[in-house]
C-alpha positions in Angstrom: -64.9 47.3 30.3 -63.5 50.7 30.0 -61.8 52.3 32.9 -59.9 55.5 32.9 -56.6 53.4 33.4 -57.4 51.1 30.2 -59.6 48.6 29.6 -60.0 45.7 32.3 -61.7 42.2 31.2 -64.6 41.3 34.0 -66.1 38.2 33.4 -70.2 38.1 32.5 -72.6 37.4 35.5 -73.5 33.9 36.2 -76.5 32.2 33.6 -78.4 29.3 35.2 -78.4 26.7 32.1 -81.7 27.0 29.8 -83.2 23.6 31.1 -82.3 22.3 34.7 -82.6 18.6 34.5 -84.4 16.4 37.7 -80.2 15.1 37.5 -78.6 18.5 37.9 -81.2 19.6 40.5 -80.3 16.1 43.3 -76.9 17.1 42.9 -76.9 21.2 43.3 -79.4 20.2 46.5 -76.5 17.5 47.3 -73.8 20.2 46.9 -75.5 22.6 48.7 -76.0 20.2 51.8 -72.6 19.8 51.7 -71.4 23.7 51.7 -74.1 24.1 54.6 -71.5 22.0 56.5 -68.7 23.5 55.3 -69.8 26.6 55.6 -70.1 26.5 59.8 -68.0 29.1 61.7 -64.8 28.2 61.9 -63.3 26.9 65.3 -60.7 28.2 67.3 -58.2 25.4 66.4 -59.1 26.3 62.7 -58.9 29.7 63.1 -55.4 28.9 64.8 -54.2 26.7 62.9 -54.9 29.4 59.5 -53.2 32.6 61.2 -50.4 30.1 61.7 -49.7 29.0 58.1 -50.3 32.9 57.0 -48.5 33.9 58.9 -45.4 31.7 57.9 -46.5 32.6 54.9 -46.1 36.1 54.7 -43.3 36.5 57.3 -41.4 33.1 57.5 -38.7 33.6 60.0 -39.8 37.2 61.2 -43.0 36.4 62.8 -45.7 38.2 64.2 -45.8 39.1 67.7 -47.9 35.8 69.3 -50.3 38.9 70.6 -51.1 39.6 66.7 -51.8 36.5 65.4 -54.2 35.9 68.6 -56.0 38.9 67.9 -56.1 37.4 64.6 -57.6 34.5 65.8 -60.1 36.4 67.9 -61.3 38.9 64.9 -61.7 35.3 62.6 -64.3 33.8 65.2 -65.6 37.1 66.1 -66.5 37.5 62.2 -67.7 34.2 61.9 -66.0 33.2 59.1 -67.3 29.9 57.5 -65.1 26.8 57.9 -65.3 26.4 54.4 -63.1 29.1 53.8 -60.4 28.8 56.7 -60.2 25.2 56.0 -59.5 25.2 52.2 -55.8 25.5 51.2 -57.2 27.1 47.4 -58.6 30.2 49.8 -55.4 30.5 51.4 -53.5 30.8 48.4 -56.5 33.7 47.4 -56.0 35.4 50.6 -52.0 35.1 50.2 -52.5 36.9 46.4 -55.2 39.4 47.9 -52.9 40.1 50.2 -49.7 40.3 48.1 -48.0 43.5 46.1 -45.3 43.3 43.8 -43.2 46.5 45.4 -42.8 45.2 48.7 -42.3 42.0 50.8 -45.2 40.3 52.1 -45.2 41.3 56.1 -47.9 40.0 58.3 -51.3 42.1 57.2 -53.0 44.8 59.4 -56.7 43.3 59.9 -58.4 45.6 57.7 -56.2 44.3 54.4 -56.5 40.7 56.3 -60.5 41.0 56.8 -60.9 42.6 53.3 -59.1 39.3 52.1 -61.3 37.0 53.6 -64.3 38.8 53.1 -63.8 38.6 49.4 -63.2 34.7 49.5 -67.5 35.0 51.6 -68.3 36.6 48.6 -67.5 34.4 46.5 -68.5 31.4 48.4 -72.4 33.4 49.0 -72.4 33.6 45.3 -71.6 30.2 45.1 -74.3 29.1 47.4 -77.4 31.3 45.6 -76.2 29.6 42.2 -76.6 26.3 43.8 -79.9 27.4 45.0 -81.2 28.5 41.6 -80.0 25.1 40.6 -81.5 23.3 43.2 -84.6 25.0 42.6 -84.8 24.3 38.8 -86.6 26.4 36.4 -88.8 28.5 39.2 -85.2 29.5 40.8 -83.4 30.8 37.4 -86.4 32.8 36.2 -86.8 35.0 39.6 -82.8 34.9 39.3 -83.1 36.5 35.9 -85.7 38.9 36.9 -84.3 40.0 39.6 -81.2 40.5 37.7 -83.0 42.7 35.2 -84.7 44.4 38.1 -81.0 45.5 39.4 -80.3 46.2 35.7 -83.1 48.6 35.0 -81.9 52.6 35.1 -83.9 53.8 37.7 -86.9 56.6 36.9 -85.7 60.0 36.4 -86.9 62.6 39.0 -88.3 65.6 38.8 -85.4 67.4 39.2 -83.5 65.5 36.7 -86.5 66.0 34.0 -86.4 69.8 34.3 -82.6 69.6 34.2 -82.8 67.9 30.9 -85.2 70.9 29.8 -83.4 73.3 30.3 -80.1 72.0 28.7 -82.4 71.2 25.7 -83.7 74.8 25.6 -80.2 76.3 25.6 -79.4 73.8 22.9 -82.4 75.7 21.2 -84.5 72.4 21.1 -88.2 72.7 22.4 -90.1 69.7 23.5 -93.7 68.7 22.2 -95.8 69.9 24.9 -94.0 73.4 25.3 -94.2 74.1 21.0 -96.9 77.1 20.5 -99.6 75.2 18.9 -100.4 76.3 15.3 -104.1 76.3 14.3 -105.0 76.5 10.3 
């Protein structure tokens, strides 16, 4: 993709396989039993016990006031952030990289940059739950997937506005469309 600071590679969305076997539907229904688990709000002895290894983390021996990291704590099960996340040592190495910049030392993180890091792990982990769904689901569940992704694609209908905006650049341009040309009779 082309950006006005370069070019940045994105990676393609998500395509549910062509055929969705009986085999690969038990186990996406399997896997998604099991991130409906995970995925419970986290407790306060998780929540506690992941502010704590951030925040050793990101600070090591110049910690956090203990009134920051309990309002840490508080935002975490306020927010209802899924177990799933909180609990998995991969996320908090995600978080740590969300979280980290190259021009400075990693401090402890305001709870906007903090919140922004963790919301971006839900994301991820939402997405992963609707593409176990379309699994689990089989053919039915990728075909609505795929229209409604061309439904999101679609440009949407140009307004009134935009038509006679279109007009008039086209009659500066010195272009006339079919239904405004003088009609010739023989």
């Amino acid at each position: 993709m082309f950006t006005e600071h370069g070019t940045e590679n994105r990676p393609l969305p998500w395509q549910p396989p062509a055929v969705i076997t009986d085999a690969m539907k038990r186990e996406a229904v399997h896997a998604l039993g099991v991130l409906k688990v995970r995925s419970r709000p986290a407790t306060q002895g998780e929540a506690e016990a992941f502010v704590a290894h951030l925040a050793n983390l990101c600070a090591g021996k110049e910690l956090p006031p203990e009134s920051k990291l309990m309002g840490a704590v508080s935002s975490i099960l306020r927010a209802e952030y899924p177990a799933a996340i909180i609990n998995d040592p991969g996320a908090l190495d995600r978080v740590m990289k969300r979280l980290s910049a190259a021009d400075r030392p990693m401090w402890w993180p305001s709870w906007p940059e903090l919140s922004a890091a963790l919301d971006g792990e839900r994301a991820h982990l939402r997405a992963q739950w609707e593409r176990l769904n379309v699994l689990a689901k089989g053919n039915s569940g990728a075909r609505a997937m795929l229209a409604r992704q061309r439904q999101d694609d679609a440009t949407p209908p140009a307004t009134d506005a935009q038509k006679a905006a279109v007009r008039e650049l086209l009659a500066a341009a010195g272009f006339a469309l079919k239904s405004e040309r003088p009609h010739h009779s023989r």
